[in-house]
C-alpha positions in Angstrom: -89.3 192.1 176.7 -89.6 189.8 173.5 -91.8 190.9 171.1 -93.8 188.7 168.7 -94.5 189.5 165.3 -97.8 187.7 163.3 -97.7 187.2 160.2 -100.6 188.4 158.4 -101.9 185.4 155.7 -102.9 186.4 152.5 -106.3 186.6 150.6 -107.4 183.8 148.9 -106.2 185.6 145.7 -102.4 186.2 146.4 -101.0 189.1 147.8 -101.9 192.9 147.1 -99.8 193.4 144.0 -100.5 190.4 142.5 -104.1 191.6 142.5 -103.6 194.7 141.3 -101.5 193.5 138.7 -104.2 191.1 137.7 -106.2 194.1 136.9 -104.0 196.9 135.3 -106.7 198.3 133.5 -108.9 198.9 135.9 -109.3 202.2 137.5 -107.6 202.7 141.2 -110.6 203.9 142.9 -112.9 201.1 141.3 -109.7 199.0 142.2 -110.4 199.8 145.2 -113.7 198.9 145.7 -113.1 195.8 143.6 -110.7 194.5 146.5 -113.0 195.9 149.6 -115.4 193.0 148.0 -112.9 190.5 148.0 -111.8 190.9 151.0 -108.7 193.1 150.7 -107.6 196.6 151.8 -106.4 198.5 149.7 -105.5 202.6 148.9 -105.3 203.9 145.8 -101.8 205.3 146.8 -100.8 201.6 147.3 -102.3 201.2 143.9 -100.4 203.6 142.3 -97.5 202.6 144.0 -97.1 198.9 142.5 -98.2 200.3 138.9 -95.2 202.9 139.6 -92.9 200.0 140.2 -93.6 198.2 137.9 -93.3 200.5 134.9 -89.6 201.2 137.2 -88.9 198.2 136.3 -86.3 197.4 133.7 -87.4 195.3 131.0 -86.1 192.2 129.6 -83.0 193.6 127.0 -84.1 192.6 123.5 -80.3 192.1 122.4 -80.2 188.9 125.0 -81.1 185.3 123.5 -84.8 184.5 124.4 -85.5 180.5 125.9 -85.9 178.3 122.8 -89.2 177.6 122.4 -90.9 174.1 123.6 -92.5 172.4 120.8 -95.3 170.2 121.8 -97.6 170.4 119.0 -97.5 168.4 115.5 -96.9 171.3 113.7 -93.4 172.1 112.5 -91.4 174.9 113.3 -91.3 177.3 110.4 -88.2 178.6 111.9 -86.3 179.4 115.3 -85.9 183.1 115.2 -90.2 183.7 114.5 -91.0 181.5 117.2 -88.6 182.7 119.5 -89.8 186.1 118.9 -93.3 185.0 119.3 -92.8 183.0 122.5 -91.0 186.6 124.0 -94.4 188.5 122.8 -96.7 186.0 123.8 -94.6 186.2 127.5 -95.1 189.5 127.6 -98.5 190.0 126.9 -99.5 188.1 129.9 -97.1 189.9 131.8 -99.0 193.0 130.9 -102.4 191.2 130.9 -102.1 189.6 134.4 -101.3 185.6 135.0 -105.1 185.1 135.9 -107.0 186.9 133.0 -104.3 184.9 130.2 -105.5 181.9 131.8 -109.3 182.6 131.5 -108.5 183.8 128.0 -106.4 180.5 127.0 -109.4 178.5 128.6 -112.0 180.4 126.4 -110.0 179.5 123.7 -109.3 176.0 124.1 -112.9 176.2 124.6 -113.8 177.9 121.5 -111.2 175.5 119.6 -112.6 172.4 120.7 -116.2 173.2 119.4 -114.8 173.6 115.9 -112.3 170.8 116.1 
């Protein structure tokens, strides 16, 4: 007997983790809830299980040499090592933040920027 498996899709927002890691402040049982609405199941064991692997995780050791950093703006460099360093903070503050709320924040921003430029 040959047995089939189907493969769930996922929601329109990614997979499970990816939502919950889109909202790490947020509170597992409001989590939850938050994911009922859009269309996701979810437990807050689950919950507490991706936030547990990913504080597991190792992080990035600061002793090994960061990407350079990809100028595209006018402005010069003031030097290598700062913007190194500020390109590996700026790369983990989304990290922490989520993918989807640094985009809405650099969006707000660009909007905010092109009101005064």
């Amino acid at each position: 007997m040959q047995c089939s498996m189907v493969k769930k899709s996922k929601g329109s927002h990614g997979s499970k983790a990816a939502f919950v890691r889109a909202n790490p402040t947020v509170k597992a049982p409001d989590l939850v809830a938050l994911a009922k609405k859009q269309g996701l199941t979810l437990t807050v064991g689950h919950i507490y299980n991706i936030r547990a692997s990913d504080k597991a995780k190792p992080k990035a050791n600061p002793a090994s040499p960061a990407p350079a950093p990809v100028e595209t703006g006018s402005r010069p460099a003031s030097s290598g090592g700062d913007l190194t360093r500020m390109d590996a903070q700026l790369r983990s503050l989304i990290l922490e933040l989520g993918l989807y709320r640094a985009e809405r924040v650099f969006a707000e921003l660009r909007s905010s920027l092109s009101r005064i430029a």
